[in-house]
VMD Tcl script that draws the C-alpha trace (Angstrom):
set ca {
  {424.05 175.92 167.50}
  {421.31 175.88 170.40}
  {419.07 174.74 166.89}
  {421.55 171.74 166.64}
  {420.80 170.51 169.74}
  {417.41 170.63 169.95}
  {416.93 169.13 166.55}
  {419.36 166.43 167.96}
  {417.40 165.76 170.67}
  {413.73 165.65 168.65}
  {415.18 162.79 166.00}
  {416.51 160.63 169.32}
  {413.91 160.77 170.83}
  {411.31 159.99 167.98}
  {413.97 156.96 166.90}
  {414.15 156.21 170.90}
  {410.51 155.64 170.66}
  {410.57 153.52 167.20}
  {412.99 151.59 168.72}
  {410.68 150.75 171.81}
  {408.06 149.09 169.04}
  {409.21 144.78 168.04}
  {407.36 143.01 166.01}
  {405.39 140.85 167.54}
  {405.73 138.11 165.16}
  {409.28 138.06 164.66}
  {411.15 137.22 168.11}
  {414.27 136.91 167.04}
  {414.55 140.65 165.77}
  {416.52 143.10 167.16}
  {415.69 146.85 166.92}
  {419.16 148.89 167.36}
  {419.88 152.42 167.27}
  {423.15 154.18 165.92}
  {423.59 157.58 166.86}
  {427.02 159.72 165.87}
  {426.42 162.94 167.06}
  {429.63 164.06 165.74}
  {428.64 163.50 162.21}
  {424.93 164.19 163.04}
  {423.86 160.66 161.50}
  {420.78 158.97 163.15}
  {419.61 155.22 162.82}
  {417.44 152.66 163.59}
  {418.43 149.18 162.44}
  {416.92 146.13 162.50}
  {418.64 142.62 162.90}
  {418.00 139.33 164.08}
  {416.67 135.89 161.88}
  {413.35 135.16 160.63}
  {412.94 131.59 159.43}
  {416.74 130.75 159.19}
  {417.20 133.62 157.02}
  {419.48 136.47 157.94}
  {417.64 140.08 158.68}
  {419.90 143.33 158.47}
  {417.81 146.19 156.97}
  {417.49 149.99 158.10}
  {414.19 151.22 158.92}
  {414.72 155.03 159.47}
  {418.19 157.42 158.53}
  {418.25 160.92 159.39}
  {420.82 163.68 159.13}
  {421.86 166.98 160.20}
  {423.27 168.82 157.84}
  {423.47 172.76 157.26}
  {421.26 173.25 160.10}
  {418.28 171.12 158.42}
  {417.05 167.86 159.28}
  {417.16 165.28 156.28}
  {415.17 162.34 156.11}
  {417.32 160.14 154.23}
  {415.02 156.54 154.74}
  {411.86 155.72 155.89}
  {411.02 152.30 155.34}
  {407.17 151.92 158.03}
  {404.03 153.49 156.86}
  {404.36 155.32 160.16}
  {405.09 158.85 158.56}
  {408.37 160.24 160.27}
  {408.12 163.77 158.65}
  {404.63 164.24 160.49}
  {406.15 163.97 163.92}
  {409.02 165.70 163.10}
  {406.40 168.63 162.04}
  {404.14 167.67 165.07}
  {407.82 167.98 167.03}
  {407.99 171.74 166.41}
  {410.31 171.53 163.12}
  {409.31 173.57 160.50}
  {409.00 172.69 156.75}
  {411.70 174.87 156.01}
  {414.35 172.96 157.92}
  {413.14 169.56 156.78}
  {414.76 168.18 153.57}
  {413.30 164.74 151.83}
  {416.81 163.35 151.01}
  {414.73 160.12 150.03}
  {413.36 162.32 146.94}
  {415.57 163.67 143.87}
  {416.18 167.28 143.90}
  {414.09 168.23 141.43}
  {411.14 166.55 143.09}
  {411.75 167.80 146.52}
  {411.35 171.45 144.52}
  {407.43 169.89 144.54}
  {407.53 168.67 148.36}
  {406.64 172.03 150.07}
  {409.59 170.53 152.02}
  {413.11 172.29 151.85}
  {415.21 171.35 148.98}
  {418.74 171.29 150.23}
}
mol new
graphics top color blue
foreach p $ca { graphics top sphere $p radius 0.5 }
foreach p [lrange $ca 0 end-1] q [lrange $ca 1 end] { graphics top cylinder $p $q radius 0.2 }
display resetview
């Protein structure tokens, strides 16, 4: 359980600080986070209008499940599953949920 936790705390705090970075060219953005730590479902939204048009698109999902963490969507080209490795979490407890099974066997990356 104590794993739980801290894993809980590492994927807040790396969407805390995600959340911290706006576009600089897109004022009327909003970055929002969604955390339900009873389900152990993590996310970082974004929201807002950009020339009229409505904007509604998730930019990172991660899970808890079965004492892993699973990286579910990553849409920057700022790599997520580095810090979470720079963070302290092994290989083994990280699961690309983005990738099929039968590539994640590839990954190096748990599989499930």
């Amino acid at each position: 359980m104590e794993k739980i936790k801290d894993y809980r705390r590492v994927v807040q705090e790396l969407l805390e600080e995600y959340a911290k970075i706006k576009p600089a060219n897109l004022p009327d953005i909003e970055n929002q986070l969604v955390f339900d730590e009873k389900r152990n479902v993590y996310q970082l939204l974004r929201h807002g209008f950009e020339n009229r048009k409505r904007v509604y698109y998730i930019v990172f999902q991660m899970d808890i499940k079965d004492g892993k963490i699973w990286v579910q969507h990553d849409a920057t080209d700022v790599p997520i599953v580095q810090r979470l490795l720079d963070a302290g979490v092994p290989k083994s407890d990280i699961v690309l949920g983005f990738h099929a099974p039968y590539k994640r066997e590839l990954s190096g990356f748990a599989v499930a």
